[in-house]
C-alpha positions as CSV (number, residue, x, y, z in Angstrom):
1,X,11.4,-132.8,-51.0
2,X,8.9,-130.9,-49.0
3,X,6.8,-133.6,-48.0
4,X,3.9,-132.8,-45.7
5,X,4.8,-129.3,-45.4
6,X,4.3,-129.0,-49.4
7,X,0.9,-126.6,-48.9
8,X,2.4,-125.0,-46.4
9,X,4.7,-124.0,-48.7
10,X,2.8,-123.2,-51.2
11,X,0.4,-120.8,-49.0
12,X,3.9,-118.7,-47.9
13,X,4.8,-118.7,-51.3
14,X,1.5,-117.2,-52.7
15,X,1.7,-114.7,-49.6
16,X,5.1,-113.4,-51.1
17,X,3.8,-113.1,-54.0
18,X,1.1,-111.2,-53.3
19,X,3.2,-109.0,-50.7
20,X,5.7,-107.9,-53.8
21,X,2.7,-106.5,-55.8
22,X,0.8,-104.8,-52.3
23,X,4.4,-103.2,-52.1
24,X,4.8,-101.8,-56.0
25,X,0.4,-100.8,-56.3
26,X,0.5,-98.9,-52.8
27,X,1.6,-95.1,-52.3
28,X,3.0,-95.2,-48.6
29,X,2.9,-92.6,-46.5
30,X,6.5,-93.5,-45.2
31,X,10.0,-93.4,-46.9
32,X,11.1,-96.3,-48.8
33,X,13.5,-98.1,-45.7
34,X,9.9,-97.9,-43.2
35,X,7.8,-98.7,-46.1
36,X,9.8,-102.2,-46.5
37,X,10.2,-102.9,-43.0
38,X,6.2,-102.7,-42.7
39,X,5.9,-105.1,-45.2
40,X,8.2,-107.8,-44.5
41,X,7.4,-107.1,-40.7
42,X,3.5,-108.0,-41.4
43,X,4.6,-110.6,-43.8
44,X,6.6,-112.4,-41.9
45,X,4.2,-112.3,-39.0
46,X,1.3,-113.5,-41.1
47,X,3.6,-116.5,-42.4
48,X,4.4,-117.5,-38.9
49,X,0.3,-117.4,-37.8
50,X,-0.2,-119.9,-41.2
51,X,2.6,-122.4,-40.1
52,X,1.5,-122.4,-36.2
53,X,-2.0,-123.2,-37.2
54,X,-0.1,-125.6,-39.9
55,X,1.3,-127.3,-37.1
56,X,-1.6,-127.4,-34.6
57,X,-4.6,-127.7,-36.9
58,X,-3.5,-129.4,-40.3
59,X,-4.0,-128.9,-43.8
60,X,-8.5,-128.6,-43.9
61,X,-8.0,-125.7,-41.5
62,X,-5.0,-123.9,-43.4
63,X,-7.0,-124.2,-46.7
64,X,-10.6,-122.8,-45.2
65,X,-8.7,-120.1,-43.2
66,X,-5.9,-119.2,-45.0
67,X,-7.6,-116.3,-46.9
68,X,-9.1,-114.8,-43.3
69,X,-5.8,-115.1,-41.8
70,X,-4.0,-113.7,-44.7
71,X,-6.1,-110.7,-46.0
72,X,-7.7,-109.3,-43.3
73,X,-4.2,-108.3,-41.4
74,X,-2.8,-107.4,-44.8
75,X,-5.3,-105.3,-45.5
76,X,-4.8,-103.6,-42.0
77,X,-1.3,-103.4,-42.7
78,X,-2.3,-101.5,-46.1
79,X,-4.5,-99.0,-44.1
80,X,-1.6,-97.9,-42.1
81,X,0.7,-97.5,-44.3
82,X,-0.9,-96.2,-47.0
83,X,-2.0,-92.9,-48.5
84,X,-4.5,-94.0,-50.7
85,X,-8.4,-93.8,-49.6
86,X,-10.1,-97.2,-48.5
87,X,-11.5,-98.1,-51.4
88,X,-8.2,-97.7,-53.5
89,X,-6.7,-100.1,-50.7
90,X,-9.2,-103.1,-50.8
91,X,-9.0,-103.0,-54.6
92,X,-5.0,-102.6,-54.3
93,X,-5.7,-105.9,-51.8
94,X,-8.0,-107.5,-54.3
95,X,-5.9,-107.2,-57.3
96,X,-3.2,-108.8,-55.5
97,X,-5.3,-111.6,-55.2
98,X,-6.3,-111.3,-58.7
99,X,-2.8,-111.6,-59.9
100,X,-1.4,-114.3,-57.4
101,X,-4.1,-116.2,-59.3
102,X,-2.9,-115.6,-62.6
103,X,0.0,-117.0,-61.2
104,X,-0.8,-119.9,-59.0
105,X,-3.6,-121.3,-61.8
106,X,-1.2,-122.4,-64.8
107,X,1.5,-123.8,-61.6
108,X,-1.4,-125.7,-60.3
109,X,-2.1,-127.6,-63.3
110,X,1.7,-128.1,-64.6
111,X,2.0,-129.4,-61.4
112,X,0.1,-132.3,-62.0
113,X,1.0,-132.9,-65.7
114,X,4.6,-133.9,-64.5
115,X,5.5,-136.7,-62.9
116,X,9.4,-137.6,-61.4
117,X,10.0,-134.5,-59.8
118,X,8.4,-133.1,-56.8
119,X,5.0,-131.4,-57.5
120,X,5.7,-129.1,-55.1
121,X,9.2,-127.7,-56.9
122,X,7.5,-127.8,-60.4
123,X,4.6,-125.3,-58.7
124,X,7.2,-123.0,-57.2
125,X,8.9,-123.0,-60.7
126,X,6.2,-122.3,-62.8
127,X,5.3,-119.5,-60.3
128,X,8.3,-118.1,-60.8
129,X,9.0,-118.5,-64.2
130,X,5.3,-116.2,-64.5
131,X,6.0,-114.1,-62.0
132,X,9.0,-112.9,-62.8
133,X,8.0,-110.9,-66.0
134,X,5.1,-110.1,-64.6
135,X,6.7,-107.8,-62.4
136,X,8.6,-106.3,-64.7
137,X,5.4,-105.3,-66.6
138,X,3.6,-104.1,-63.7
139,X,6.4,-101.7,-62.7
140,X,6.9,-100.9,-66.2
141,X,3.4,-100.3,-67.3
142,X,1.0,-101.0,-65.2
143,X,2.2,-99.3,-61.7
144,X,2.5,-95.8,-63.1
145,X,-1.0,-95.9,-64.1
146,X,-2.3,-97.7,-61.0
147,X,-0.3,-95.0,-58.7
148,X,-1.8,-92.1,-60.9
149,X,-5.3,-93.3,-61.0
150,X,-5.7,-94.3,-57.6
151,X,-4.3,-90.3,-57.2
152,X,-6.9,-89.0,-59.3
153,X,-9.9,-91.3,-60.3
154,X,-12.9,-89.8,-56.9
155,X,-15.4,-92.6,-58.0
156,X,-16.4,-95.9,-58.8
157,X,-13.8,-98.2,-56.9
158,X,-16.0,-100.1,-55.7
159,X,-17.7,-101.0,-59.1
160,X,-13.9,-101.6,-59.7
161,X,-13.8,-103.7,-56.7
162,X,-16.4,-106.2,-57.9
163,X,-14.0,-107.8,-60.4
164,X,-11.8,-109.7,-58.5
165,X,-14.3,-110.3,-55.8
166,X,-16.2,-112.0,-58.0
167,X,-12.6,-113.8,-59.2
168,X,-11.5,-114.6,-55.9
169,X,-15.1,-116.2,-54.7
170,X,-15.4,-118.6,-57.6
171,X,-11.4,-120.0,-56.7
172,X,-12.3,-120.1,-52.5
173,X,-15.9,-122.4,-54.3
174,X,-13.9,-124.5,-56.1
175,X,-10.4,-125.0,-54.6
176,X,-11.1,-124.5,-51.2
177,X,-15.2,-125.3,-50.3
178,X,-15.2,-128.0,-53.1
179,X,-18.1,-126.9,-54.8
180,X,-17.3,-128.5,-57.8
181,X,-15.8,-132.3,-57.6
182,X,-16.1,-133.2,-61.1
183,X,-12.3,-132.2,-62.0
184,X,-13.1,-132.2,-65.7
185,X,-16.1,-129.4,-65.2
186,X,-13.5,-127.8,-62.2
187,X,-10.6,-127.4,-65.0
188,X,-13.0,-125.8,-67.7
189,X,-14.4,-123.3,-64.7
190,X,-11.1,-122.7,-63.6
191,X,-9.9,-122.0,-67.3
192,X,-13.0,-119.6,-67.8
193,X,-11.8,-117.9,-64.4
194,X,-8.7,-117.2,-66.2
195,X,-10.0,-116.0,-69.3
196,X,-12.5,-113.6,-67.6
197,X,-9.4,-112.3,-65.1
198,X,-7.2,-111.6,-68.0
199,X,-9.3,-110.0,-69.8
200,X,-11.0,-108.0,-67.0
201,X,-7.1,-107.2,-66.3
202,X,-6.6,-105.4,-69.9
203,X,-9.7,-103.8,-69.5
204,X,-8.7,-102.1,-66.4
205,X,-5.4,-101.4,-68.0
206,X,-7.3,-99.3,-70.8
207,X,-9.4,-97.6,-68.7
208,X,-6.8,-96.6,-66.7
209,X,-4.6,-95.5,-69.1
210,X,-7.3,-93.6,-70.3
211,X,-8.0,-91.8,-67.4
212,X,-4.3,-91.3,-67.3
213,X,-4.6,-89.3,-70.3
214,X,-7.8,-87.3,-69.5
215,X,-5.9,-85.7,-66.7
216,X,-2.9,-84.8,-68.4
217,X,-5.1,-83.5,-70.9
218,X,-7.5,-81.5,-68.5
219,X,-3.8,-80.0,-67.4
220,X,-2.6,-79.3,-70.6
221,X,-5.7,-77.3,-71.1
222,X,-5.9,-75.6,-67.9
223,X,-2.1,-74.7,-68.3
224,X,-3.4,-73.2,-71.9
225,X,-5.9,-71.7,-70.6
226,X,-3.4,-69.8,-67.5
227,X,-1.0,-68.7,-70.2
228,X,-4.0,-67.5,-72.7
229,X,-4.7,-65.5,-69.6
230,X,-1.5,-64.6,-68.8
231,X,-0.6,-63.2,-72.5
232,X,-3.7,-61.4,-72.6
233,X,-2.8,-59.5,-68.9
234,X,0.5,-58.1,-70.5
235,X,-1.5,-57.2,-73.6
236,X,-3.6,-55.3,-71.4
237,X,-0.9,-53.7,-69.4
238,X,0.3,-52.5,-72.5
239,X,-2.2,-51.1,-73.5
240,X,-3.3,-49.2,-70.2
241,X,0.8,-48.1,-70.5
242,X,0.3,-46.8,-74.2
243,X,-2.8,-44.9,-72.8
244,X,-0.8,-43.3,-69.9
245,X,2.2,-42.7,-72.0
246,X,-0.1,-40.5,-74.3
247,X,-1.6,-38.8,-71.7
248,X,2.3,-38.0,-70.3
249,X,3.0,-37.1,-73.4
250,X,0.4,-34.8,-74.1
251,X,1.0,-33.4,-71.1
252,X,4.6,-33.3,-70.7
253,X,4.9,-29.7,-72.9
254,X,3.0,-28.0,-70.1
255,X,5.0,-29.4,-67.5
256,X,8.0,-28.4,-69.3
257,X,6.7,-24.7,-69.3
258,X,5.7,-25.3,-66.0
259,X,9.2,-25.7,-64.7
260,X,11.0,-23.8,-66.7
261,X,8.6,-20.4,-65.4
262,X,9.8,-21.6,-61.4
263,X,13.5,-22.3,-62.3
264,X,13.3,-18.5,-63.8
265,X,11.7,-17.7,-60.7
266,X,14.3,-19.0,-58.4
267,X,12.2,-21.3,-57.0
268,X,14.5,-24.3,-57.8
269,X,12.9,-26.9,-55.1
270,X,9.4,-26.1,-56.4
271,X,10.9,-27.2,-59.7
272,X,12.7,-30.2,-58.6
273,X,9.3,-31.4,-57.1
274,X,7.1,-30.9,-60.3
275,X,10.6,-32.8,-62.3
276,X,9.9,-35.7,-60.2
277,X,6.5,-35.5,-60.2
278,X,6.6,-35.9,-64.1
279,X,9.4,-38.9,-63.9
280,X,7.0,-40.6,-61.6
281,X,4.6,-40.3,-64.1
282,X,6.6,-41.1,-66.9
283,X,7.5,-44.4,-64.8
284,X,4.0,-45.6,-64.7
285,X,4.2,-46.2,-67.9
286,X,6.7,-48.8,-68.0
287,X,5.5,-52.8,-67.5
288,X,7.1,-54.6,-65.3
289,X,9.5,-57.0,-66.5
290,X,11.5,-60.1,-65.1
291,X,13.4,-61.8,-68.0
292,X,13.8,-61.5,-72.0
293,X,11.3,-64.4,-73.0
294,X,8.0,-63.1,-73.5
295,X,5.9,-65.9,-72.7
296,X,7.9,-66.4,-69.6
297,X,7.6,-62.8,-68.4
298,X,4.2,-63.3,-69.1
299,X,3.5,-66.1,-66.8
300,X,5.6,-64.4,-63.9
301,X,3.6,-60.9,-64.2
302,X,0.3,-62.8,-63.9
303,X,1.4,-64.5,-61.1
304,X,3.4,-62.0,-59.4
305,X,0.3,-59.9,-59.3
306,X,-1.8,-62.7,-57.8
307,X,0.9,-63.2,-55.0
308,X,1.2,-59.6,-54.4
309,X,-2.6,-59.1,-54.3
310,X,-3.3,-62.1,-51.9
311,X,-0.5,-60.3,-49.3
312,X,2.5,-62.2,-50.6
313,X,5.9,-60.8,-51.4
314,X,7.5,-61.8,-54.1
315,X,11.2,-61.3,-54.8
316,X,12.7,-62.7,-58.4
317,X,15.8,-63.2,-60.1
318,X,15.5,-64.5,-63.3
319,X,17.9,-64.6,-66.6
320,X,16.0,-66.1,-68.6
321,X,16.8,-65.9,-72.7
322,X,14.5,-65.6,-75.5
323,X,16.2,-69.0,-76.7
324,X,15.9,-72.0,-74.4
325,X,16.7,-75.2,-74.1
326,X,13.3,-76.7,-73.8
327,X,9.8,-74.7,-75.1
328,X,8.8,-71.5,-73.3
329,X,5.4,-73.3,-72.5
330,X,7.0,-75.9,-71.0
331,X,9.2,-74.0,-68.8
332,X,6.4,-71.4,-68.3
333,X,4.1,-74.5,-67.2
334,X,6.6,-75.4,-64.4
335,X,6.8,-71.9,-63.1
336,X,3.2,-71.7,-63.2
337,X,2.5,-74.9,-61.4
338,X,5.4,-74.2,-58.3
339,X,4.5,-70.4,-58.2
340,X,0.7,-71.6,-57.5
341,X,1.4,-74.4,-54.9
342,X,3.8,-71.8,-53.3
343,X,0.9,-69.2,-53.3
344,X,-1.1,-71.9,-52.0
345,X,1.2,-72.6,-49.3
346,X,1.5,-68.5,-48.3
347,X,-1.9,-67.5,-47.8
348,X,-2.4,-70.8,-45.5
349,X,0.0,-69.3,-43.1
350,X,-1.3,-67.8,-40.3
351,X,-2.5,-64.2,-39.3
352,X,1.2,-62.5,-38.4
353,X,3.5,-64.8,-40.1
354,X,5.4,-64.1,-42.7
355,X,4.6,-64.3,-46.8
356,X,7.3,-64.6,-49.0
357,X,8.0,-66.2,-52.1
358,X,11.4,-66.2,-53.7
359,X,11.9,-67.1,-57.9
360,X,15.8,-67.8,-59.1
361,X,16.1,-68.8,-62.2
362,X,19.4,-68.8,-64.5
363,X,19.8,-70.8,-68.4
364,X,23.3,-70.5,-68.6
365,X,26.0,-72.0,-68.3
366,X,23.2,-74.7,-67.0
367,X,19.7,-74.4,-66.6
368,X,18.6,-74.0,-62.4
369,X,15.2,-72.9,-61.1
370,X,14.2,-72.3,-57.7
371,X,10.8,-71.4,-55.9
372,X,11.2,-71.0,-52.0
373,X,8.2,-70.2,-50.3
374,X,7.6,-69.3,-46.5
375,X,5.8,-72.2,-44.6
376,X,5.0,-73.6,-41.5
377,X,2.5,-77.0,-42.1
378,X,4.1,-80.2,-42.0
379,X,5.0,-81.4,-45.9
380,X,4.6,-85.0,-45.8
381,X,7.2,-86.8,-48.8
382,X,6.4,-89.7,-50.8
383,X,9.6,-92.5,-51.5
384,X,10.7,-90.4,-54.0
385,X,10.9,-87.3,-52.0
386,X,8.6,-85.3,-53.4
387,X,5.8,-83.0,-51.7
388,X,2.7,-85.4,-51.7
389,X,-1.2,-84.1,-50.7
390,X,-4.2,-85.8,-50.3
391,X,-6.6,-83.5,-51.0
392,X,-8.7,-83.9,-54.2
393,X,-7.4,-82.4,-57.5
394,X,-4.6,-81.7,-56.1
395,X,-0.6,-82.5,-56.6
396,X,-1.1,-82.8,-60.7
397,X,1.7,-79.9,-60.8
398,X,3.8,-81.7,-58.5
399,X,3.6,-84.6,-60.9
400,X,4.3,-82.3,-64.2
401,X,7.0,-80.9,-62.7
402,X,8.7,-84.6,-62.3
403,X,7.7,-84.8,-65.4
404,X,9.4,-81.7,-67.2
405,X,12.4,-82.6,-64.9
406,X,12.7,-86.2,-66.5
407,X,12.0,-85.2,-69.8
408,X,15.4,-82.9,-69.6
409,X,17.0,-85.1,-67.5
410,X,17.0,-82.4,-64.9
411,X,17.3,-83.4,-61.2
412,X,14.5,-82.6,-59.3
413,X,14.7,-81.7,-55.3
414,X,12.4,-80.7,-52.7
415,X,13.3,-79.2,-48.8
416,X,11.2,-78.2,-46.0
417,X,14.0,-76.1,-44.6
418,X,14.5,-75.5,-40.9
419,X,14.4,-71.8,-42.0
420,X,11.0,-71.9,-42.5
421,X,11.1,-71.6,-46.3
422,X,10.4,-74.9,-48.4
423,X,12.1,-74.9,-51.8
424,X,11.7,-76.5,-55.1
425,X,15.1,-76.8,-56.8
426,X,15.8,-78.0,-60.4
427,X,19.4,-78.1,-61.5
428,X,20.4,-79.3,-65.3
429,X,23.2,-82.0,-65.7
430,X,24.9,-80.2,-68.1
């Protein structure tokens, strides 16, 4: 059916392959349409350098250049394209490797176990027949932890990087320089490859899973740690307002007298002063407060006051209950984590411009939230549309915020406005 084209085939078909997973294990720094375009652009130009050399050169030179011509354009194209550092991208390169061999091992062999049809359809079968679920558990399990490790994990990629190096020499010795021409003693290394790959695949699923959790539990306890704060700032201010209040108190009887002896006196503006001298006083004493829910009004006073004291204005709105449809933590976690990137954001402006943030938030009849803040750096968006950084430890809120918005089913949007005021926006369904 293919006839002398059949490795031909095969190579474009392993490049495919390993295109799909560059695409679902690589953060791009473009929307989703660009992202796509780049990768079926460079894909389809590597394809047509394999066939032209195909063509010219034959089958010896495809085989011993294949993975030259291939990878080191690919893993250009990766560079450009994506976000992630240069480690994270070889290893996101390697891996692809790594699993188009999972794939292309068992179709190899099946191959040559039938006979009456052509090899080369029973290879591209088999591939597909594997690769198929693959995918589905890489994007279901595997690509969520990838995308937040690469995100998080500062070290050891290259460690990381020595797996499939050491996968991917071993095939290129046996398949490709012939290293090995006993075929009995090249099946049992090739099996052992396998074994050692798939294993060395679940072990880097653990660890990243675990790593996974580590940061959400490093958040969790730095979120714990900003309400513990946060609670023990309003106890405080309590308490200083008790103190003043006793001190007005005490005092207020001599004010009393005070004014009473310059209203008998006539001197009625002397008395109006010292009466709003003691209601200024007597105001003092009252803590601020933005909405019913304690923990809530918490959070906003401690973060208010940080605004304020960095230079920021802060204007809020919010009507928010004692009773809620999710935890107060949870919501107080989400106001925490957008009122500090939009801190963030106000005291990078420059000298002059304005600082303003803005805090709307309403629980009935639907639960909306909004944080504007005043900017004037470019926001870069990741295919989802949401604010992405590259700076170390950073954009962990961003990602609880999805989070708390997918929990609720809660739609999540983001806007750099022309108005110079980006906004966070989450609007319930119902």
């Amino acid at each position: 059916m293919f006839g002398e084209y059949a490795l031909l085939v095969e190579r474009l078909a392993g490049l495919v392959t390993a295109f799909i997973v560059l695409y679902l294990l690589t953060e791009s720094r473009f929307d989703r349409t660009r992202t796509i375009i780049a990768f079926a652009g460079g894909g389809v130009g590597i394809g047509v350098i394999l066939s032209v050399m195909y063509v010219v050169w034959g089958d010896d030179t495809l085989m011993r250049w294949y993975p030259i011509v291939a990878n080191i354009p690919g893993l250009a194209l990766m560079l450009a394209v994506s976000r992630q550092r240069p480690l994270v991208v070889i290893f996101t390169n390697l891996v692809a490797v790594q699993l188009n061999g999972i794939v292309v091992l068992p179709a190899i062999f099946i191959e040559g176990m039938v006979s009456g049809i052509d090899p080369t359809l029973v290879n591209l079968l088999v591939r597909l027949i594997i690769f198929v679920p693959l995918v589905v558990a890489l994007c279901r399990w595997f690509r969520p932890l990838y995308l937040e490790t690469a995100r998080t994990l500062q070290r050891g990629w290259g460690l990381l990087c020595l797996i499939p190096i050491a996968f991917y020499a071993q095939l290129y010795l046996v398949f490709v320089v012939g290293a090995v021409p006993d075929p009995l003693l090249r099946f049992v290394l090739v099996i052992c490859a396998f074994v050692i790959v798939i294993a060395a695949c679940g072990l880097v699923f653990v660890f990243f899973g675990e790593h996974a959790r580590r940061v959400e539990l490093a958040e969790g306890e730095r979120m714990l740690a900003t309400q513990v704060n946060a609670l023990q700032r309003e106890v405080d201010l309590v308490r200083s307002a008790d103190e003043r209040l006793r001190i007005v108190r005490h005092d207020l009887r001599h004010h009393v007298d005070n004014i009473a002896a310059l209203l008998r006196a006539g001197h009625v503006d002397e008395a109006l002063a010292a009466l709003g001298k003691v209601e200024s006083e007597l105001a003092e004493t009252a803590s601020r407060r933005f909405c019913e829910n304690e923990t809530v009004n918490a959070l906003l006073s401690l973060y208010v006051a940080r605004a304020e004291a960095a230079g920021v204005e802060v204007e809020t709105r919010c009507d928010i209950p004692r009773e809620l449809p999710m935890t107060a933590l949870e919501l107080a976690s989400v106001l925490a984590n957008a009122f500090e990137n939009a801190v963030t954001a106000c005291e990078r402006q420059p000298a002059g411009a304005p600082r303003h943030i803005v805090v709307r938030c309403l629980c009935a009849p639907r639960f909306a939230l909004e944080v504007a803040n005043t900017y004037t750096e470019p926001v870069e968006f990741n295919e989802q549309g949401h604010p992405v950084t590259n700076e170390p430890g950073h954009g962990v809120g961003t990602r609880s915020i999805a989070a708390f918005a997918k929990k609720y089913g809660i739609r999540l949007f983001y806007d750099a406005g022309d108005d110079g005021m980006f906004r966070l926006q989450l609007l319930g369904t119902n």
